[in-house]
C-alpha positions in Angstrom: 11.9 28.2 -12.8 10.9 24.6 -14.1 6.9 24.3 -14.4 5.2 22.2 -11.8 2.7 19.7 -12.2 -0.6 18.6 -10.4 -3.0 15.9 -10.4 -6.6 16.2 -9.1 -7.4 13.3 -6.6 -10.3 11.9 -7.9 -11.6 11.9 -4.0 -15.1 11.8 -5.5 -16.8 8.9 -7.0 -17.9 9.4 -10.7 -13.6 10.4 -11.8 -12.9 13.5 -13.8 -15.4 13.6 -16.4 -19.6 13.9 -16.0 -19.8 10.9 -18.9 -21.3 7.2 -18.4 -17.7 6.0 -20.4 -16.0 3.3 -18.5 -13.1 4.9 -16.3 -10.5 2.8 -14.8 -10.7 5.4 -12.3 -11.3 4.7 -8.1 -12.4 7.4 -5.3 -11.7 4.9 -2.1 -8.8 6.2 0.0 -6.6 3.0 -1.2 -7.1 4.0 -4.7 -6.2 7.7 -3.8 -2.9 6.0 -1.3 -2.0 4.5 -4.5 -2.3 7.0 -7.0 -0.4 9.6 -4.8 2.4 7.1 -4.3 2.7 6.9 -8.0 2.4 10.3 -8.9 5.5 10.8 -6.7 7.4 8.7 -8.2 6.3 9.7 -11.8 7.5 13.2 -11.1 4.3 15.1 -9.9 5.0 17.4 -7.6 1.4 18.5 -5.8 -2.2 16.6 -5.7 -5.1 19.1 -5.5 -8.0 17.4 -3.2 -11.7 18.2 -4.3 -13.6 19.8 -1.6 -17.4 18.0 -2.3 -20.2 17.8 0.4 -23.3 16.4 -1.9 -23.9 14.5 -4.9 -23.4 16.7 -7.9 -22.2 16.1 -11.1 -23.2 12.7 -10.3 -20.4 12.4 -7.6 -22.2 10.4 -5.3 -19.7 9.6 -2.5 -17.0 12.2 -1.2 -14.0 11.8 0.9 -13.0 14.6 2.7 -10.4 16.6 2.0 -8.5 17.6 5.0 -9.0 14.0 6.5 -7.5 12.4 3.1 -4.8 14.7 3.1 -3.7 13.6 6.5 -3.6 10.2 5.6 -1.8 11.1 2.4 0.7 13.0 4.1 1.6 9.4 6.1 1.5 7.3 3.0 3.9 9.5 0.9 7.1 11.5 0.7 7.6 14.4 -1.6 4.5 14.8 -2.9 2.4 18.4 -1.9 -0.6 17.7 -0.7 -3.6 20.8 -1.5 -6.4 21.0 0.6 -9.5 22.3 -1.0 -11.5 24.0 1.6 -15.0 26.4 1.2 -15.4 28.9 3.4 -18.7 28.8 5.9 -18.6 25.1 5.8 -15.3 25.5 8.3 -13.9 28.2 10.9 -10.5 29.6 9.3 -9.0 29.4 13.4 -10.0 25.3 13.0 -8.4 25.2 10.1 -5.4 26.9 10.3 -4.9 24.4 12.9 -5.7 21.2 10.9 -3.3 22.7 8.0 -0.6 22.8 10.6 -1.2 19.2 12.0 -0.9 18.1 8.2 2.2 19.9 7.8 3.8 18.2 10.1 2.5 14.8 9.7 3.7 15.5 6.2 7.3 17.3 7.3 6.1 21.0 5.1 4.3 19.9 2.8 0.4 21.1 3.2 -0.9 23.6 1.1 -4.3 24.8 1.2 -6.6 25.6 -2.0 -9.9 28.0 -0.9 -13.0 27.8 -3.1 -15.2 30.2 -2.3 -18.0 28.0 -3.5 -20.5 27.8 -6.2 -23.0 25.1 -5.3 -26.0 26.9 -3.1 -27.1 23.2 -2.0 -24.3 23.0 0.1 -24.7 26.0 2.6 -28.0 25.4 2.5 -28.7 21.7 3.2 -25.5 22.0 5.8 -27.7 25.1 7.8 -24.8 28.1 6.4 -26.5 30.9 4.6 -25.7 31.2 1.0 -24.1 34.6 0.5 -23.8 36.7 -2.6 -21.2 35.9 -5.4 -18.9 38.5 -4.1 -19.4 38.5 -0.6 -18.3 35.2 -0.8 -14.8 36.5 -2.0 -14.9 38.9 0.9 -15.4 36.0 3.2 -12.8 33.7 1.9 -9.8 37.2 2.0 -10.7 37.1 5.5 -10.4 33.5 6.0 -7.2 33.8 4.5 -6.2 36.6 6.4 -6.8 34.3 9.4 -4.7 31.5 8.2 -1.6 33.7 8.0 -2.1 35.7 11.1 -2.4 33.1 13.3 0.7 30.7 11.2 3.2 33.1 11.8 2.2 35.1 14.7 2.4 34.2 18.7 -1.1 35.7 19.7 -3.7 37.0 16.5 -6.4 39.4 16.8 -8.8 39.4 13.6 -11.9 41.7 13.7 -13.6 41.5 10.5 -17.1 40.9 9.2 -17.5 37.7 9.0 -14.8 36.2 11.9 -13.7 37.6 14.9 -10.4 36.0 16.8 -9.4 36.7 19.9 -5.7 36.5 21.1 -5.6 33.3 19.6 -2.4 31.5 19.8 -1.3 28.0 17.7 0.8 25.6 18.6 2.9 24.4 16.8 2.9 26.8 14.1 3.8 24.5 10.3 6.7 23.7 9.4 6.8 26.1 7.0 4.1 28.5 5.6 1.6 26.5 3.4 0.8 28.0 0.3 -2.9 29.4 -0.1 -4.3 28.9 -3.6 -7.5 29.9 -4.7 -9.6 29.8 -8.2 -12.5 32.0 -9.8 -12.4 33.5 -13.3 -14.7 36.4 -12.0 -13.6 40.4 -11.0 -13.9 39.7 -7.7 -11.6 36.6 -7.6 -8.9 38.4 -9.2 -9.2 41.3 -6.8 -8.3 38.4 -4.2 -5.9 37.1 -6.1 -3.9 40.5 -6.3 -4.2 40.9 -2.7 -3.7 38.1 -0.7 -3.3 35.1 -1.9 -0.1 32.9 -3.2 -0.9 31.2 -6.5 -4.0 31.4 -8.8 -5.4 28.8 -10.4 -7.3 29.3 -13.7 -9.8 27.1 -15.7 -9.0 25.5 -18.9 -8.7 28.1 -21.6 -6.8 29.0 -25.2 -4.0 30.4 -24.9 -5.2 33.7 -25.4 -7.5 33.8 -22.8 -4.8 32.1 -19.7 -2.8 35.1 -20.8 -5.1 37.4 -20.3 -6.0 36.8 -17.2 -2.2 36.2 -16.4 -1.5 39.8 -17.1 -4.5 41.4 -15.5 -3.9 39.4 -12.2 -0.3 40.4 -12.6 -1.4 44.2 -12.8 -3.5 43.9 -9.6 -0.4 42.6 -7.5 1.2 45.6 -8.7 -0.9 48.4 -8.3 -1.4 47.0 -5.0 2.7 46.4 -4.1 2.5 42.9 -3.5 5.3 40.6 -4.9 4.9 37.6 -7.5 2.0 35.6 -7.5 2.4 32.0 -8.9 -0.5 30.8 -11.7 -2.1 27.0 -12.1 -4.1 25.8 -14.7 -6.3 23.1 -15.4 -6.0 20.5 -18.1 -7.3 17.5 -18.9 -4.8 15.0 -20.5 -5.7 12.3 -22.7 -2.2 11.0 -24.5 -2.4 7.8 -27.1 0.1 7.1 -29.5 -1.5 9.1 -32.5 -3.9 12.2 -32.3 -6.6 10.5 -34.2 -6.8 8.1 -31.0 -6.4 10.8 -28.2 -9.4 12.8 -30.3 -11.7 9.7 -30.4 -11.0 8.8 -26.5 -12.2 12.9 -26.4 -15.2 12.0 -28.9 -16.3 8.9 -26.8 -16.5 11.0 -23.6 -18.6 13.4 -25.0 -20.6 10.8 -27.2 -21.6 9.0 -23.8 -22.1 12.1 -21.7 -24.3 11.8 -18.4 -26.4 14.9 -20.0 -29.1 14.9 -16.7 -25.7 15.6 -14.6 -24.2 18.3 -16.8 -27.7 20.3 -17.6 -27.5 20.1 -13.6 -24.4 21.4 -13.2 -24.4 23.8 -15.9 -27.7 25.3 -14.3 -26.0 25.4 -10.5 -23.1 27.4 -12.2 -24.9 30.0 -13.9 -27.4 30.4 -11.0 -23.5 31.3 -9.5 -22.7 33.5 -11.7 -25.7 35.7 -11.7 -25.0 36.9 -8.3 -21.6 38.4 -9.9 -21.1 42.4 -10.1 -20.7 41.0 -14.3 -23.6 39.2 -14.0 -21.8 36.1 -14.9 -19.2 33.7 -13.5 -16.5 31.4 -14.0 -18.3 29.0 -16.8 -20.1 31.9 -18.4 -18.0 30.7 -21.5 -18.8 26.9 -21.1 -20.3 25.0 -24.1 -22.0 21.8 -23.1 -18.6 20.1 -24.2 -16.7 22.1 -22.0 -18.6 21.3 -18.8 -18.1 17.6 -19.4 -15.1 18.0 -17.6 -16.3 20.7 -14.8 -13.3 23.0 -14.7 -12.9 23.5 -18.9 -10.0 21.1 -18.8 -10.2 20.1 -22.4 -10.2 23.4 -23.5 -6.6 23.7 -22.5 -5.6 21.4 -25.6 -3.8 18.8 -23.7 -5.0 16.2 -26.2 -2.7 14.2 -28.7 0.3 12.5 -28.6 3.1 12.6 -25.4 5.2 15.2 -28.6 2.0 17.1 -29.1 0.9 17.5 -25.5 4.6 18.5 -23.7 4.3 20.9 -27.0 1.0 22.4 -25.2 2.5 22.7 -22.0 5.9 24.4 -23.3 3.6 27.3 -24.5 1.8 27.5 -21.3 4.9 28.2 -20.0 6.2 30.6 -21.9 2.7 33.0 -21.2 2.9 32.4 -17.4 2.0 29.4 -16.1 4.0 27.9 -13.3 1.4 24.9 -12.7 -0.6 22.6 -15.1 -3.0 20.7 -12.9 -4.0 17.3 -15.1 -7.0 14.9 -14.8 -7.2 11.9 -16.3 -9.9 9.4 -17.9 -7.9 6.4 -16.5 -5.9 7.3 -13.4 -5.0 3.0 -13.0 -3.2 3.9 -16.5 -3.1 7.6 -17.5 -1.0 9.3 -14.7 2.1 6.7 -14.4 2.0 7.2 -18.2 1.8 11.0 -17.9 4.6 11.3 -15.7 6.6 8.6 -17.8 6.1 9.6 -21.1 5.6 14.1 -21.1 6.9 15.2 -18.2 10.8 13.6 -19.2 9.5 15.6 -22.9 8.9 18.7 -20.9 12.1 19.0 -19.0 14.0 18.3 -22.5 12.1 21.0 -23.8 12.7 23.3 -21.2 16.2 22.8 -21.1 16.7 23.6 -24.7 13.9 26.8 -24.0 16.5 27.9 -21.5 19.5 27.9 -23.8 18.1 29.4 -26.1 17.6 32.7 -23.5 20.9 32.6 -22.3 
């Protein structure tokens, strides 16, 4: 199966990084119209919109993500469009019904991404208790569970400990079934991952470490007889003509880093993932560099020239990966050139992958 790739809408003000370097980067829904109409042009094939209430990071303004994705779904053709949505800030019944307008609106091509949340300000300042690390996981396989039950089925009856549902119907059911991703690094997340859910998306990470957690969610869908599960992971992608330029652009973010936002940030994350069975969660790996770009996306190596970078992305294949989800510093530049210049590379290089397995 050829790799897919992702973009994340930068749907939050501040782009993709937590640096004070310039970014030809825009959060308005015009900018986001724009950039989805290009991606599908440049050969993306899904956009991954953030799920943000509050400032943090320094992301002062958020657009929602279910609203933008229904306007997305109008403005474009092909591309997939990935609802980020945390549990407790929204009823899985309401949902599953928004899901299903968007499907339609975009003619099958919702998909749904469900963070089980790591920022405590945002239960709390919306009135929604803040639950423990893994009863958060519990809530969001039952929210799942919801979304499926009542997608496919003509009445759905859910008893569980966190939603009840009552005969519900919905009408009309999607197009097709969306696709339910999810994230999380932790025990708990993985457990999810092998149970219910249809693709996982991982963190940046070496190779070493994507793999690993490759083959231990892969053992969890077996020993509990589910089928294939797909796996995403994040990247950031900075391409210039020579790797001495991509690795100063790199340099530059982290010289000018907004280091009030990231201490900030690094300090909401491990408050997160103290509350795990591990007793640590999904950065407990982060350096200070790594949380510059909030989900480790330069630690994926997508850094160098377009050769260098479809390089990366060839290996990531060959250990698992189905999805590389991109950022960019200058999404006005950076994704037309991403989708011009590697993902053509790519495709080459999986063709000749492919013969050589015949």
């Amino acid at each position: 199966m050829s790799l897919q790739f992702a973009y994340w809408a930068p749907n939050v003000s501040g782009g993709l990084v937590i640096s004070n370097i310039p970014q030809k980067t825009g959060w308005s829904f015009e900018d986001n119209k724009r950039y989805a109409q290009i991606a599908e042009k440049s050969g993306f094939d899904y956009v991954l919109i953030q799920t943000r209430f509050l400032a943090s990071y320094g992301a002062e303004n958020q657009l929602e993500a279910a609203a933008l994705a229904s306007a997305l779904a109008a403005s474009t053709e092909k591309l997939n469009l990935i609802t980020a949505v945390l549990p407790g800030l929204w009823h899985p019944g309401v949902m599953a019904k928004i899901i299903s307008t968007i499907d339609h609106i975009s003619n099958g091509r919702a998909a749904i991404n469900i963070v089980s949340g790591w920022f405590k300000g945002e239960f709390t300042a919306y009135g929604e208790p803040w639950l423990e690390h893994d009863e958060r996981y519990r809530r969001s396989e039952e929210f799942i569970e919801i979304l499926r039950g009542l997608w496919t089925e003509d009445e759905f009856t859910y008893r569980g400990d966190f939603y009840q549902i009552n005969n519900a119907p919905l009408k009309p059911k999607p197009v097709k079934t969306p696709k339910i991703f999810q994230g999380g690094n932790s025990r708990a997340a993985k457990e999810m991952a092998g149970r219910v859910s249809d693709v996982y998306f991982m963190n940046g990470g070496s190779l070493e470490e994507i793999k690993k957690q490759i083959d231990e969610v892969r053992a969890l869908r077996e020993a509990n007889g589910k089928g294939p599960i797909e796996f995403g992971v994040n990247g950031f992608v900075i391409v210039r003509d020579t790797e001495e330029e991509a690795k100063q652009v790199l340099r530059e973010i982290v010289e000018q880093a907004n280091h009030e936002a990231v201490q900030g940030f690094q300090e909401s994350v491990k408050q997160a993932g103290k509350s795990t069975e591990e007793k640590e969660g999904m950065w407990a790996n982060s350096t200070y560099e790594d949380l510059i770009q909030y989900n480790d996306g330069f630690k994926t190596g997508l850094i160098g020239t377009a050769e260098q970078v479809a390089d990366r992305i060839i290996e990531l294949k060959k250990i698992g990966v189905n999805i590389v989800l991109t950022g960019f510093l200058h999404y006005d530049e950076d994704l037309q050139a991403f989708g011009e210049k590697v993902i053509p590379l790519v495709r080459e290089k999986e063709a000749k992958l492919q013969l050589q397995n015949v």
